[in-house]
Structure formats: C-alpha cells, structure tokens
Biopython code that builds the backbone (N, CA, C, O; Angstrom):
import numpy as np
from Bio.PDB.StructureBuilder import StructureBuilder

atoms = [
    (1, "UNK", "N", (-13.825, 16.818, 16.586)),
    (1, "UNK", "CA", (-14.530, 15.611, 16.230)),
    (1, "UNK", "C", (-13.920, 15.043, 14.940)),
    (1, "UNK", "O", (-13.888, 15.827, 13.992)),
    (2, "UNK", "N", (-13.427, 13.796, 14.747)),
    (2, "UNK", "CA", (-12.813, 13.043, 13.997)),
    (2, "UNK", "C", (-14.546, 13.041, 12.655)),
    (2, "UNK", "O", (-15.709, 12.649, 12.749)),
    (3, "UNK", "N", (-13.711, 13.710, 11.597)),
    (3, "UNK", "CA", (-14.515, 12.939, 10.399)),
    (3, "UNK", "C", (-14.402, 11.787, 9.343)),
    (3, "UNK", "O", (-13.414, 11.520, 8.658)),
    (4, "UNK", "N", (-15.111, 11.422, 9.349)),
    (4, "UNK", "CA", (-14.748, 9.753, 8.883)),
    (4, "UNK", "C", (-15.293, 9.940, 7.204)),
    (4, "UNK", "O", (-16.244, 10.608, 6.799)),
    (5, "UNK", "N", (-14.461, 9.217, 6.535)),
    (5, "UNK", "CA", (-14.125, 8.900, 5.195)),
    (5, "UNK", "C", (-13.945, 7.755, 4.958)),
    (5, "UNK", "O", (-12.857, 7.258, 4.671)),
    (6, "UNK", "N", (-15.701, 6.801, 5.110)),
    (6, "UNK", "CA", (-15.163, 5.415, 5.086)),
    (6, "UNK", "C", (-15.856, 4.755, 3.674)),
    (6, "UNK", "O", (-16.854, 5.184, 3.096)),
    (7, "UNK", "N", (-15.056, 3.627, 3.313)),
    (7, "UNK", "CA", (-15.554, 3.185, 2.805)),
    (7, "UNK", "C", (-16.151, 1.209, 3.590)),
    (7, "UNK", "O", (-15.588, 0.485, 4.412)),
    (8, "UNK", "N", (-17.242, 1.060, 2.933)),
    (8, "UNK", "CA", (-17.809, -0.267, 3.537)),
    (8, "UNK", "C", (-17.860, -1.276, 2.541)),
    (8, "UNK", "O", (-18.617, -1.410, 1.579)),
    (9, "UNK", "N", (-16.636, -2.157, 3.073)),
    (9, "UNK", "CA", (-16.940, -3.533, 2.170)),
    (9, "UNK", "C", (-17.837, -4.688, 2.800)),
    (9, "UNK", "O", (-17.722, -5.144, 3.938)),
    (10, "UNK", "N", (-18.672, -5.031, 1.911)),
    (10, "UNK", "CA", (-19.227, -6.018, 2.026)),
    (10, "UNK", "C", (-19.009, -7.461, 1.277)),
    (10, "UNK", "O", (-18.849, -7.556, 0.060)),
    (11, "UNK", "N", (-19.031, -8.825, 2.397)),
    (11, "UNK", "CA", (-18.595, -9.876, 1.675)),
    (11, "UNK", "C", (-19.944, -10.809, 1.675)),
    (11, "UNK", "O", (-19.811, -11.940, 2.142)),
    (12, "UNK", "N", (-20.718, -10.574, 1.380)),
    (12, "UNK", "CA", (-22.062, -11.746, 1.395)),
    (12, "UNK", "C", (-22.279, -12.579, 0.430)),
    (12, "UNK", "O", (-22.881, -13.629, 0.658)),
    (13, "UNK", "N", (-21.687, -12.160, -1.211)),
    (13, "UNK", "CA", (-21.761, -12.482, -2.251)),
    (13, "UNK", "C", (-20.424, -12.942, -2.682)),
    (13, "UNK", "O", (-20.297, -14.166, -2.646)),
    (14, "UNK", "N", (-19.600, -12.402, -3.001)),
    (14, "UNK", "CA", (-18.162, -12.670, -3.262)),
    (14, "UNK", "C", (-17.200, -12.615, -2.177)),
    (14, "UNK", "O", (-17.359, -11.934, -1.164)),
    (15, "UNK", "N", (-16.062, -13.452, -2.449)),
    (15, "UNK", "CA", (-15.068, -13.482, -2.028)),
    (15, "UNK", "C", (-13.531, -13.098, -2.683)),
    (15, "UNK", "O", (-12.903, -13.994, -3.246)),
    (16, "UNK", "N", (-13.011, -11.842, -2.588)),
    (16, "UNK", "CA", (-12.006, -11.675, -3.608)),
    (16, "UNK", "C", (-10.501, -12.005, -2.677)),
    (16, "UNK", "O", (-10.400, -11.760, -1.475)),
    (17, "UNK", "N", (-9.649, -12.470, -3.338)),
    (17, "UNK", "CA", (-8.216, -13.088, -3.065)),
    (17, "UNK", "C", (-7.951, -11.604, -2.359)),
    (17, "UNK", "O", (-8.230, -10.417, -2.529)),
    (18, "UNK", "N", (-7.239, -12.456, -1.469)),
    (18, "UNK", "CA", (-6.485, -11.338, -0.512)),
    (18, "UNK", "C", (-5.728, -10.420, -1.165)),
    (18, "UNK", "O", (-5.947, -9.218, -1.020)),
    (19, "UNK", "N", (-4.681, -10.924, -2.016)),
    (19, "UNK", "CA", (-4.137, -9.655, -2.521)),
    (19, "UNK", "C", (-4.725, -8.720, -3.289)),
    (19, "UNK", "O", (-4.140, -7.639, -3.347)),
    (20, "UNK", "N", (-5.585, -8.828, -3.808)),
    (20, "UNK", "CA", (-6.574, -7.929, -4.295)),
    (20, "UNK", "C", (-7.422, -6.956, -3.205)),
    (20, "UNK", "O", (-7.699, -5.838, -3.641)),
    (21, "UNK", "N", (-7.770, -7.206, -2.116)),
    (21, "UNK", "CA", (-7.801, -6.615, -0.799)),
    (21, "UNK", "C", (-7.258, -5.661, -0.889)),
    (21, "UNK", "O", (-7.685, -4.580, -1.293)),
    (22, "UNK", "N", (-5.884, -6.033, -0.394)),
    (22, "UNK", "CA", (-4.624, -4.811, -0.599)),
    (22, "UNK", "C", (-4.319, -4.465, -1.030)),
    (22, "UNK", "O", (-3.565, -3.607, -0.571)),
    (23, "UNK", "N", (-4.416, -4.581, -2.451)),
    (23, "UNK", "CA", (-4.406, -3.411, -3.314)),
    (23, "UNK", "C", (-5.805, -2.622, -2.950)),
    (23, "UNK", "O", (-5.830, -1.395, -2.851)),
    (24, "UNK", "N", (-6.683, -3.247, -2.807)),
    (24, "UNK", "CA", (-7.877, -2.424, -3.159)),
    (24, "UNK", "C", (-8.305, -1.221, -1.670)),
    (24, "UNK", "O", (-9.019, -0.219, -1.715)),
    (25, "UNK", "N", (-7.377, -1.951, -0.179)),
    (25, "UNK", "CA", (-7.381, -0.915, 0.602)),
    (25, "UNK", "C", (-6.213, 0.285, 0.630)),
    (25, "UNK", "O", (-6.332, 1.299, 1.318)),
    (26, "UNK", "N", (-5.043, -0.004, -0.247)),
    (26, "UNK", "CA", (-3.894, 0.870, -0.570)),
    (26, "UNK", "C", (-4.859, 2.031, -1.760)),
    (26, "UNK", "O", (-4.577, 3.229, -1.733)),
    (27, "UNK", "N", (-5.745, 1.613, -2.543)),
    (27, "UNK", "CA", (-6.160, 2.539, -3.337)),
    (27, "UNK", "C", (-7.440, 3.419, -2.777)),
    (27, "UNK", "O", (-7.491, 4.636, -2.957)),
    (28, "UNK", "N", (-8.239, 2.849, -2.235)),
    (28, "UNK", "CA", (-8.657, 3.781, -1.392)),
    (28, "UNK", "C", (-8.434, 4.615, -0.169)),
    (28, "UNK", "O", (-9.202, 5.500, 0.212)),
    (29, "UNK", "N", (-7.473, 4.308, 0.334)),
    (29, "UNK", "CA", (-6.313, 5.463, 1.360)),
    (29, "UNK", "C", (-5.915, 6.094, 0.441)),
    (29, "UNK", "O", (-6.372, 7.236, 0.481)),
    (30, "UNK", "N", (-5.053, 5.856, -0.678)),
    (30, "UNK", "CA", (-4.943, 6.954, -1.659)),
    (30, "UNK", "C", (-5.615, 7.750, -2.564)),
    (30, "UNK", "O", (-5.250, 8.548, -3.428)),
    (31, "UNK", "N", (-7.209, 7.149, -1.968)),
    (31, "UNK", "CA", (-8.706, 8.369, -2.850)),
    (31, "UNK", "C", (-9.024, 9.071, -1.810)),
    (31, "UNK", "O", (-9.841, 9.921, -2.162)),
    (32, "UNK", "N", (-8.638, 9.189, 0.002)),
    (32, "UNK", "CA", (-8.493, 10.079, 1.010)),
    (32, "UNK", "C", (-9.405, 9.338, 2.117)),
    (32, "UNK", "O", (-9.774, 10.023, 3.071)),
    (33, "UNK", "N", (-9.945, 7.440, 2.027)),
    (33, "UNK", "CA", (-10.745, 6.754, 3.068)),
    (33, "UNK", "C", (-9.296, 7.158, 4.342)),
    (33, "UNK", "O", (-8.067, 7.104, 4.286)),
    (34, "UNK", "N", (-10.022, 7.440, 5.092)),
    (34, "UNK", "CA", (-9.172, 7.041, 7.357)),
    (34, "UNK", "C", (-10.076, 5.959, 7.509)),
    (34, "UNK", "O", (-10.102, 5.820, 8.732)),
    (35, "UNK", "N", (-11.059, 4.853, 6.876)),
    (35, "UNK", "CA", (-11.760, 4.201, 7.689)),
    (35, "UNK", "C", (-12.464, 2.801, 7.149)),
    (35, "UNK", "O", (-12.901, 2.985, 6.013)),
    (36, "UNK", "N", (-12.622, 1.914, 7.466)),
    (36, "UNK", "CA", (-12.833, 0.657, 6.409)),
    (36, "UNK", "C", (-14.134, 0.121, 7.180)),
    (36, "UNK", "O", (-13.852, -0.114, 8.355)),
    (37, "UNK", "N", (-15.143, -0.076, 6.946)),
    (37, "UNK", "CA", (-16.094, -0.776, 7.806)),
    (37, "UNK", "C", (-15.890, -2.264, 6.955)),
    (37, "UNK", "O", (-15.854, -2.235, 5.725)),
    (38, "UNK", "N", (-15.779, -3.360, 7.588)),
    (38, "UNK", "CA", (-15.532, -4.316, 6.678)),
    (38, "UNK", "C", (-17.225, -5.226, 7.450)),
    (38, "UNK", "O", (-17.564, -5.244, 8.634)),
    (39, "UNK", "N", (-18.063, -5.961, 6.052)),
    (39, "UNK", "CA", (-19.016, -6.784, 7.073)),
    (39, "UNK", "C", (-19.023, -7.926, 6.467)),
    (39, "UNK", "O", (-19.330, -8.100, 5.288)),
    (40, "UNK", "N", (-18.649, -8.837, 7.327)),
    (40, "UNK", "CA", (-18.096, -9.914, 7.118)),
    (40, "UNK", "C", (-19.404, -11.059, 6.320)),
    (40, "UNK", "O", (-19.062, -12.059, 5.689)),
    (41, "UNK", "N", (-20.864, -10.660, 6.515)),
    (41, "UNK", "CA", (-21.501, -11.771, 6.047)),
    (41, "UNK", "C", (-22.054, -13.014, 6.296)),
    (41, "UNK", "O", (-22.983, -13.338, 7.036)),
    (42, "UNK", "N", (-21.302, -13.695, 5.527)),
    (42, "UNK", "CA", (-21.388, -15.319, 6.234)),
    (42, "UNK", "C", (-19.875, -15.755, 6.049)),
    (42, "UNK", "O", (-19.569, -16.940, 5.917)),
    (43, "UNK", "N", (-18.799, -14.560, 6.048)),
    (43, "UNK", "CA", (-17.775, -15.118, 5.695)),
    (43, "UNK", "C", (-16.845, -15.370, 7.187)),
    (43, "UNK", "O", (-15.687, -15.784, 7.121)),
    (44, "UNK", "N", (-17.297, -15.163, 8.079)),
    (44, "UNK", "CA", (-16.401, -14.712, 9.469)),
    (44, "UNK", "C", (-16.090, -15.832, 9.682)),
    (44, "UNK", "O", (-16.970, -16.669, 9.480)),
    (45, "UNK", "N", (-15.005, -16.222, 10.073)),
    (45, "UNK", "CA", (-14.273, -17.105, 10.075)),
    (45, "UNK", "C", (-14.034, -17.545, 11.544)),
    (45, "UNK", "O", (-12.967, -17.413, 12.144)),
    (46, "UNK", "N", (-15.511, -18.245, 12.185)),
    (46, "UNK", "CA", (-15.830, -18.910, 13.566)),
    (46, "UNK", "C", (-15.036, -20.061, 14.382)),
    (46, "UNK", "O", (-15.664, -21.022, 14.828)),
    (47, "UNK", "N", (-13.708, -19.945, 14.557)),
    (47, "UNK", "CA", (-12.805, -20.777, 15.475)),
    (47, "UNK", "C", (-13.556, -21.638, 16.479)),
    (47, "UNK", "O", (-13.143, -22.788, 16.622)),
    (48, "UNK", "N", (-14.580, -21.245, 17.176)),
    (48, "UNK", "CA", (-14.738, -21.599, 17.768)),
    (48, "UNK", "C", (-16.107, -22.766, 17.863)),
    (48, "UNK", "O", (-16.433, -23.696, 18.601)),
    (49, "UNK", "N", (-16.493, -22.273, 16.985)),
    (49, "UNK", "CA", (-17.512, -23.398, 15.921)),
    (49, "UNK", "C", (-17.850, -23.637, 14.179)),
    (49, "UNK", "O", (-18.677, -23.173, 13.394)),
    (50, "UNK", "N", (-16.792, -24.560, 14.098)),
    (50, "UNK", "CA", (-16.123, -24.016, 12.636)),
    (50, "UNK", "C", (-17.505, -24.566, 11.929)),
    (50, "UNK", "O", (-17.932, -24.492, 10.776)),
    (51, "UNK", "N", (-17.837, -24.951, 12.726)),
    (51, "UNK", "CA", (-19.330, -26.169, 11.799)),
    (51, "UNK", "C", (-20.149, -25.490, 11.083)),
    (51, "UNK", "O", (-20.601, -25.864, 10.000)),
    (52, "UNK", "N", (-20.523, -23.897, 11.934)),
    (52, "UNK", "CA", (-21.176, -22.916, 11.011)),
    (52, "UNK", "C", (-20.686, -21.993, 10.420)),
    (52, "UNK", "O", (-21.381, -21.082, 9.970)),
    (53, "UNK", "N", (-19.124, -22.041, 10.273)),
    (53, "UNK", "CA", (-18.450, -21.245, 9.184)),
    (53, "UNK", "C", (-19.220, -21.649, 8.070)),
    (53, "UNK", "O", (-19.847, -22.702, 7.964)),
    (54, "UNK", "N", (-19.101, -20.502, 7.040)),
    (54, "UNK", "CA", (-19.062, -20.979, 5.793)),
    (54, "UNK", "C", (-18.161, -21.690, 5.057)),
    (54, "UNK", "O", (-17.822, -22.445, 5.968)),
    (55, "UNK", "N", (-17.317, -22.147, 3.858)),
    (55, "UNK", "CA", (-16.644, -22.852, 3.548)),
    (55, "UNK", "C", (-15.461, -22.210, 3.156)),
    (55, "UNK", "O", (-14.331, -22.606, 3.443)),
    (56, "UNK", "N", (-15.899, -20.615, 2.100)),
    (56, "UNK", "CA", (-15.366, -19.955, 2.236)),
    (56, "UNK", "C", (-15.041, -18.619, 2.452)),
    (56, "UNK", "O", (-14.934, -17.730, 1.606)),
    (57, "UNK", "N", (-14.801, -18.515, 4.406)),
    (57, "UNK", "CA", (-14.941, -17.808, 5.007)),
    (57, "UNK", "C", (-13.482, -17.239, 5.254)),
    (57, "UNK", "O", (-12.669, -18.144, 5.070)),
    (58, "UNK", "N", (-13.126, -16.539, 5.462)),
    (58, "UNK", "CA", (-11.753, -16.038, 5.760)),
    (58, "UNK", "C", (-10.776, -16.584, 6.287)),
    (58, "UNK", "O", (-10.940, -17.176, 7.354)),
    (59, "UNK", "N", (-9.929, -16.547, 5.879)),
    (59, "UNK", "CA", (-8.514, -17.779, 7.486)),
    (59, "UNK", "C", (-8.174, -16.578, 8.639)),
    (59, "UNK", "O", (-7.855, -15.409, 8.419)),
    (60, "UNK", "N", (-8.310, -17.104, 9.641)),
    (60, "UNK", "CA", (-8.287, -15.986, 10.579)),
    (60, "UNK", "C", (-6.968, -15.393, 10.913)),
    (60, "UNK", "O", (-6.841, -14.395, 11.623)),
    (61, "UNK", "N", (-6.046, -16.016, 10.397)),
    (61, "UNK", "CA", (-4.460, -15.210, 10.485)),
    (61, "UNK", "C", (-4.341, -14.521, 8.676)),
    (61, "UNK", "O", (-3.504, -13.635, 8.509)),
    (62, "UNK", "N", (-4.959, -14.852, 7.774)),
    (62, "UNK", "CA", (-4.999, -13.938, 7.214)),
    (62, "UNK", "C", (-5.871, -12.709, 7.173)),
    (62, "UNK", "O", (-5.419, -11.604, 6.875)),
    (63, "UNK", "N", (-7.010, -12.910, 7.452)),
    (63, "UNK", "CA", (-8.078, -11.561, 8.360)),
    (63, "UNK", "C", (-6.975, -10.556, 9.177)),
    (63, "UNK", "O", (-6.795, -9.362, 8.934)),
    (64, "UNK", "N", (-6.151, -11.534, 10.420)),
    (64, "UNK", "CA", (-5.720, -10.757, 10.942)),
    (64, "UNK", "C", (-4.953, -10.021, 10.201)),
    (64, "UNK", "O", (-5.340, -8.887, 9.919)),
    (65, "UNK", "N", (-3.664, -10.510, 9.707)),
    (65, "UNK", "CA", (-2.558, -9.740, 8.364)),
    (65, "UNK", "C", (-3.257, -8.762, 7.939)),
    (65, "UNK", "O", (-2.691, -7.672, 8.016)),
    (66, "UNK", "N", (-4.361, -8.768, 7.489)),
    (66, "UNK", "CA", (-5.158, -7.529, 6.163)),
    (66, "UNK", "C", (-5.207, -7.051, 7.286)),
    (66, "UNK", "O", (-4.136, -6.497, 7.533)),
    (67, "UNK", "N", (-5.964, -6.975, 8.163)),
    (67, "UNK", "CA", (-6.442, -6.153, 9.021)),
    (67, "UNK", "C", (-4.921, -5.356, 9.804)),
    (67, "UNK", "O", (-5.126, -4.217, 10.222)),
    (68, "UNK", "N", (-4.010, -5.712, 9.924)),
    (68, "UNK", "CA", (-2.865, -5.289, 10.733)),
    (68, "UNK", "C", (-2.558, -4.258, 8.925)),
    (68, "UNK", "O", (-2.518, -3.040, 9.103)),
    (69, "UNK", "N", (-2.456, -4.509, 8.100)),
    (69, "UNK", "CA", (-1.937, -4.316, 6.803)),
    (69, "UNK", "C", (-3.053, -3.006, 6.590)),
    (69, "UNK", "O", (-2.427, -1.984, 6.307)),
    (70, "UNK", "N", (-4.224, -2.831, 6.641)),
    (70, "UNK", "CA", (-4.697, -2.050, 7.105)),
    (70, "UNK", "C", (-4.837, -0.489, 7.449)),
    (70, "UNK", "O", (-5.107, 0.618, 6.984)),
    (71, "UNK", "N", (-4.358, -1.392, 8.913)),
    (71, "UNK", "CA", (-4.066, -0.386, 10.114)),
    (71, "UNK", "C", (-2.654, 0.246, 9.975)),
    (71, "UNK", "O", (-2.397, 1.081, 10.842)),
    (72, "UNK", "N", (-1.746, 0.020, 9.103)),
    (72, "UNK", "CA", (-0.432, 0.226, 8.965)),
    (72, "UNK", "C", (-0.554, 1.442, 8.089)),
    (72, "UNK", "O", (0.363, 2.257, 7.993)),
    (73, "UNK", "N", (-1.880, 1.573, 7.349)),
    (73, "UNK", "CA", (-2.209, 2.629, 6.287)),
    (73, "UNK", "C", (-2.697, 3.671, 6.410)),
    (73, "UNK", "O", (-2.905, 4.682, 5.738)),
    (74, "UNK", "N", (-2.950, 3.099, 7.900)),
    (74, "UNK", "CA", (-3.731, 4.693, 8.495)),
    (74, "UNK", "C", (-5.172, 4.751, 8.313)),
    (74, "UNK", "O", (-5.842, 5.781, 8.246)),
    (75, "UNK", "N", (-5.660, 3.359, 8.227)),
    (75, "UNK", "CA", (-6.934, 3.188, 8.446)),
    (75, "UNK", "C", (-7.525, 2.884, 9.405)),
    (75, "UNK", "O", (-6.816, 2.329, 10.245)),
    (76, "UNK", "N", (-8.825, 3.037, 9.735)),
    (76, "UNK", "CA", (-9.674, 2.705, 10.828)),
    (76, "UNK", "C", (-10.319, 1.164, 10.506)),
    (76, "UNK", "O", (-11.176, 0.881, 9.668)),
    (77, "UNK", "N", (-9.640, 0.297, 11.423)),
    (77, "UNK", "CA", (-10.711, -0.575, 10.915)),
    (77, "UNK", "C", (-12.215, -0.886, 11.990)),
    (77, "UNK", "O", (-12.160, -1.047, 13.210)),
    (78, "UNK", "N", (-13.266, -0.905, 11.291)),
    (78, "UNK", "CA", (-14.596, -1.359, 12.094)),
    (78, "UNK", "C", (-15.190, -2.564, 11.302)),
    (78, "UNK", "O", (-15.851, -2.497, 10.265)),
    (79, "UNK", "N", (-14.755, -3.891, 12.128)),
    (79, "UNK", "CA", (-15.773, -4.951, 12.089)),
    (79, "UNK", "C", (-17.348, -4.726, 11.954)),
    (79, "UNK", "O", (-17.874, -4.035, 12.827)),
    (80, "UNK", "N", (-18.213, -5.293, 10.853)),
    (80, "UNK", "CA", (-19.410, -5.368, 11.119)),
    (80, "UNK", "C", (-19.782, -6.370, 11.185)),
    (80, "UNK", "O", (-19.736, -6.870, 10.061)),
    (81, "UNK", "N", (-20.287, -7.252, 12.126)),
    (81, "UNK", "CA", (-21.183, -9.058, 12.271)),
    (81, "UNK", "C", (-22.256, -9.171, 12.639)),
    (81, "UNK", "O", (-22.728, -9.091, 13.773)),
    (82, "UNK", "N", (-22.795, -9.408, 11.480)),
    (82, "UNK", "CA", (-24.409, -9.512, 11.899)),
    (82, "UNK", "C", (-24.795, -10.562, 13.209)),
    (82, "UNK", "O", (-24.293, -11.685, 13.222)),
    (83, "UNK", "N", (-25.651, -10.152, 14.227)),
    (83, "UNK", "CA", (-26.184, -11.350, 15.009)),
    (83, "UNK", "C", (-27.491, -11.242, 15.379)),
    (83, "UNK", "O", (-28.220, -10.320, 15.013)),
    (84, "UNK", "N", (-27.716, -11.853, 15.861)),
    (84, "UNK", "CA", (-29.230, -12.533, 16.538)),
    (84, "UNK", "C", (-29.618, -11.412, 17.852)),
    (84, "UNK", "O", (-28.875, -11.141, 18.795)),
    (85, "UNK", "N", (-30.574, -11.035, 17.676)),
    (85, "UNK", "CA", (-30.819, -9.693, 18.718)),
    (85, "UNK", "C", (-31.854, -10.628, 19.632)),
    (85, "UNK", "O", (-32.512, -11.511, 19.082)),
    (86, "UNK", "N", (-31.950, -10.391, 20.990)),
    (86, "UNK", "CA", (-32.977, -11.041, 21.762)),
    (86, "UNK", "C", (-34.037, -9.740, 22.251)),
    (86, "UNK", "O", (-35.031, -9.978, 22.937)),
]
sb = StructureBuilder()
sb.init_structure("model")
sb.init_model(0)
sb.init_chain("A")
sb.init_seg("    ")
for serial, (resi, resn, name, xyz) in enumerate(atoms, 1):
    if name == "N":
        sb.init_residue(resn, " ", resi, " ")
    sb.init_atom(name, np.array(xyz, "f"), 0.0, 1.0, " ", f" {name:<3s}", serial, name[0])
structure = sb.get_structure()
C-alpha cells in the first residue's frame, strides 16, 4: 500500500506567481512530499464558462505546465474542486 506524504495547497485567499509554485513544489519534494493535493477555490480556471471564473483564476496552460512540472518531480498530483452536491 502506497503511503502518501502530501502536502495540500489551498488557493481561496491568495494567489502566488507561478514561479514561486515551483520553487515551493521543488522544496517540498525535497522535505520527502510523493503528493500535492492542490484545491483550487474560486481560482479554477473554467474554459468553458469563463463568466464564472474568477478574475484571478489560473491560465489553464499554465496550471497545466505546473502541473506537468510537478509530475516530473515525482509527485502525485490530486485536484480538489469544490461542487454543488444534489
């Protein structure tokens, strides 16, 4: 059974510059995280109805980059998005 060493960022409040990201997921792979829960907030960056993006919500080819940038580190990544339960 895989044990997980994650750490969980949350973006509800702030938004920090991408490169600061990467540094900040290069330094926790090097404190021993395999796993990133990232929860996006109100920051998710909705293509498909940008109307209820927030303003500033992520660019989705840079999401992707971090997220590939990441995964290159030997991290796990797990999306968290809050939604509407019926």
């Amino acid at each position: 059974m895989k044990r997980y060493r994650m750490v969980h960022m949350l973006f509800s409040h702030q938004m920090p510059q991408m490169d600061y990201l990467r540094h900040l997921v290069k330094r926790i792979r090097d404190l021993g995280a395999n796993s990133l829960l990232l929860e996006y907030g109100d920051k998710f960056p909705f293509s498909r109805h940008p109307e209820i993006a927030n303003p500033n919500a992520f660019d989705l080819d840079g999401l992707k980059d971090f997220v590939t940038y990441a995964e290159s580190l030997g991290l796990e990544f797990i999306p968290l998005v809050q939604s509407l339960r019926r």
